[in-house]
N, C-alpha and C positions, 0 to 999 in steps of 0.2 A: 504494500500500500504506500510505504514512504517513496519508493521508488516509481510510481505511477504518480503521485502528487508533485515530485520536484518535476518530471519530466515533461509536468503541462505547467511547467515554471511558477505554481503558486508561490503567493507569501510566505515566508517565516513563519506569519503569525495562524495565515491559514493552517499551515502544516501542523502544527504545534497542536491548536485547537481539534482538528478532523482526526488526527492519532490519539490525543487525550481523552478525546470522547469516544473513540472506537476501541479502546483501551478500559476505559470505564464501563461499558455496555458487557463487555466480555466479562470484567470480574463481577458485575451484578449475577450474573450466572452461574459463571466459575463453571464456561464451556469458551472452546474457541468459538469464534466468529462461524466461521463456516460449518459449524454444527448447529446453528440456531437459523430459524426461521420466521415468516412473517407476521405467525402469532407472535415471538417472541418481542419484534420489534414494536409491535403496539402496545403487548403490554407494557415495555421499555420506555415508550414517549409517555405513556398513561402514566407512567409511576413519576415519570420527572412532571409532569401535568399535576396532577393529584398530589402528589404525597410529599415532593420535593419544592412542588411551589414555584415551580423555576418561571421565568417570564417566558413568553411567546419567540424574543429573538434567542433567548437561549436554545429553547425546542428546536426552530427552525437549525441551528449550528450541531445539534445531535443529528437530527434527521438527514441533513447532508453530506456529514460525515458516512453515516450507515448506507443512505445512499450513495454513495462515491464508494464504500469499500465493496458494497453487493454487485453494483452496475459494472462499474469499471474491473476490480481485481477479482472479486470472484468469481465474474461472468453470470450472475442470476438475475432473466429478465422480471421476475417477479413483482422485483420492488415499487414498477412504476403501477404494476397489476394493481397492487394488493393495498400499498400505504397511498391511502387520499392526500392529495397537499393541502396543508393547512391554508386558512384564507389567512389572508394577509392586513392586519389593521393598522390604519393608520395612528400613528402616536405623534401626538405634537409635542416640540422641543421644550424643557424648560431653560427659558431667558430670564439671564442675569439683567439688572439694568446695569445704566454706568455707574448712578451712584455706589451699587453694590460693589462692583469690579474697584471703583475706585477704595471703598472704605476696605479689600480684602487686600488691595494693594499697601494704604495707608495703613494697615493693621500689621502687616507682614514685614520683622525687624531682620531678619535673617539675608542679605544681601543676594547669595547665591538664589533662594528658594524666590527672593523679592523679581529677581530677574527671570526666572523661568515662566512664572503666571503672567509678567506682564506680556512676554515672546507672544503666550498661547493667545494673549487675546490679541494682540497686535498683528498675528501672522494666521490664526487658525487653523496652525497646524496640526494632527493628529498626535496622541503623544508617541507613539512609534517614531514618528518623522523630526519632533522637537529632540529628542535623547540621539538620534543620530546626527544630527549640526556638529560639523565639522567647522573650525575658524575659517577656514579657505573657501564656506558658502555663504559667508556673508559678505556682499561685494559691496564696497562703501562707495566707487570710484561710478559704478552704475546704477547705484541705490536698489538693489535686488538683491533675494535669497534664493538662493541654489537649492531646490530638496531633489536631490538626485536619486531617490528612489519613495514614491509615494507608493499607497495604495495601487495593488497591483504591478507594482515597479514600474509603474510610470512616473518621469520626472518632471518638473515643473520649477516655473518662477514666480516669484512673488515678491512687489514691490517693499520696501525694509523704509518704513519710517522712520525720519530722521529723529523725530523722539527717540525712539527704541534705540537706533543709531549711538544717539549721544548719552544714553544712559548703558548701553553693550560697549563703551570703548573705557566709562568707568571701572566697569566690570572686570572689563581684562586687564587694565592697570592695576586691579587688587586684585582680583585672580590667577593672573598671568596662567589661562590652560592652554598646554601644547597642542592636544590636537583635535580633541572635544571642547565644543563649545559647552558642554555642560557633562562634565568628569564625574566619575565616582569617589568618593572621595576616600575610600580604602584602596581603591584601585584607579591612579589617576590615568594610566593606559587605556581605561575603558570606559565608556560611555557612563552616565548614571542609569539605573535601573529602573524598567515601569513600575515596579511596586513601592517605590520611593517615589516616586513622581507621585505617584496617586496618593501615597500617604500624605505628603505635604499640603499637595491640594485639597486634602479633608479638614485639616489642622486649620490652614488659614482659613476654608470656610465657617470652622465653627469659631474661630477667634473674631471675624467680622461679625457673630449673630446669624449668620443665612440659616434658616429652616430647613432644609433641604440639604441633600448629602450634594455636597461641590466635588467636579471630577474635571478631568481635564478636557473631555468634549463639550461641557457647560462652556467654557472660554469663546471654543469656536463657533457653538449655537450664538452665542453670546457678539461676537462679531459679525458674522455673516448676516441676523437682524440689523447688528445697527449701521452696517453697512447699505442695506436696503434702505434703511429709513434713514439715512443720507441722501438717497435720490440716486445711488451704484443701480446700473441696472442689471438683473435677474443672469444675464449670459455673461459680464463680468467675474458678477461674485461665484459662477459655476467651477469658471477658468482657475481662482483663487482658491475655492476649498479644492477644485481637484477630483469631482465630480464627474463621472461619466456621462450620468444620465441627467439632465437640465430638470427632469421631475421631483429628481430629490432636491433639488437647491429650490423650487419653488414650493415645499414647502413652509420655508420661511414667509412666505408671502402670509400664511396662515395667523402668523404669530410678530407680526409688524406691527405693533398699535398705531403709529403713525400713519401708514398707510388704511387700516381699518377706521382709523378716526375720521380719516380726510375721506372717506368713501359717505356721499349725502344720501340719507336715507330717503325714498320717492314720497315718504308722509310729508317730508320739510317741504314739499312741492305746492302740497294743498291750500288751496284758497279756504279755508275755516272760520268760522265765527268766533272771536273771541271767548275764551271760557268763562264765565262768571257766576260763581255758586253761592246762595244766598242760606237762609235758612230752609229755603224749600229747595232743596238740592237735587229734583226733578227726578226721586225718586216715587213709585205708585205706592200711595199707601192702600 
């Protein structure tokens, strides 16, 4: 299976996930894979449904994996038979505002951690692609960021605010990192780690007050809104997140207060009589 997934050159982070879950599904049983079948598999999504609670995209990341190990490595047409695909629901983003982003900034004493949240939301990058910044992708001289392997290993640019600019050249004067823009700091050869990443961003959001568990895709939901409700139009900010398909970047459009505000509802249209409600407030007794 691993050698069928690198060879249709998926992600890292796919690989990692489709093995971990087809890995998991086996010791639930404690049979290999290719001794179980399409009862098995239902009961298997039922029990992460039911019992484990898991969300909808989690399901959908089991069911794909087991799909990809059935269809593809063990050759059994069954799977498309037998497992219905789940509908798919739409979930709208939770959006930070600025004042939020600002007070988690303003709360955030830590210099290194103070610069990785502001990156997230200045750049909206995924945190895969923030922890791989190399010093030599931030190009000061054309005011762009280099992510030389995005989502799906496709690379992209993204213009570098001179803000963030002038606050990333502080950084490197007190941090001085050789070849990660943001090092481990047990291991400065090597990247910092997603589960440090994620930790931090829980920290600082519960130190700002947010109600809500803060992650590092809040950042980029968190952008890409308030890049729309700047007046960015919808096939920019696609190019910027990195986005294949334009349907997923509009549905920020959903979650734009400014642009929902500005939409006039056809009642303001009406010619009406003035309201004026007296004691007899033209109810039938």
């Amino acid at each position: 299976m691993l050698e069928e997934l690198q060879l249709r050159n998926l992600s890292q982070n796919t690989i990692t996930a489709y093995v971990g879950a087809v890995r998991r599904y086996a010791l639930h049983f404690r049979k290999p894979p290719e001794q179980l079948g399409p009862e098995h598999v239902r009961r298997y999504l039922l029990y992460l449904l039911n019992e484990k609670k898991d969300t909808a995209n989690t399901i959908q990341v089991y069911r794909g994996a087991l799909q990809f190990l059935y269809l593809q490595v063990l050759k059994q047409s069954w799977f498309d038979e037998e497992m219905a695909a789940p509908k798919q629901r739409l979930r709208l983003p939770t959006i930070l505002r600025p004042d939020e982003i600002a007070r988690i900034l303003d709360r955030t004493i830590n210099r290194k951690h103070w610069m990785i949240l502001a990156t997230f939301y200045a750049t909206a990058l995924r945190c895969c692609e923030l922890r791989r910044l190399k010093i030599d992708d931030m190009d000061s001289r054309q005011m762009i960021v280099h992510v030389p392997e995005g989502k799906g290993s496709v690379p992209r640019v993204l213009a570098l605010s001179p803000n963030l600019l002038e606050r990333l050249r502080a950084y490197y004067r007190w941090r001085k990192p050789q070849e990660w823009l943001f090092p481990s700091q047990p291991e400065p050869d090597r990247p910092l780690n997603d589960s440090s990443i994620r930790d931090l961003c829980r920290k600082a959001g519960r130190r700002a007050g947010i109600k809500h568990l803060v992650h590092p895709h809040l950042f980029r939901h968190a952008c890409a809104t308030h890049m729309l409700d700047a007046g960015v139009d919808l096939r920019t900010i696609q190019v910027f997140l990195g986005h294949a398909d334009i349907r997923t970047t509009a549905r920020y459009l959903r979650v734009s207060l400014q642009r929902l505000q500005a939409a006039r509802s056809p009642f303001d249209t009406l010619e009406l009589k003035s309201v004026e409600y007296g004691k007899d407030d033209g109810r039938r007794r």
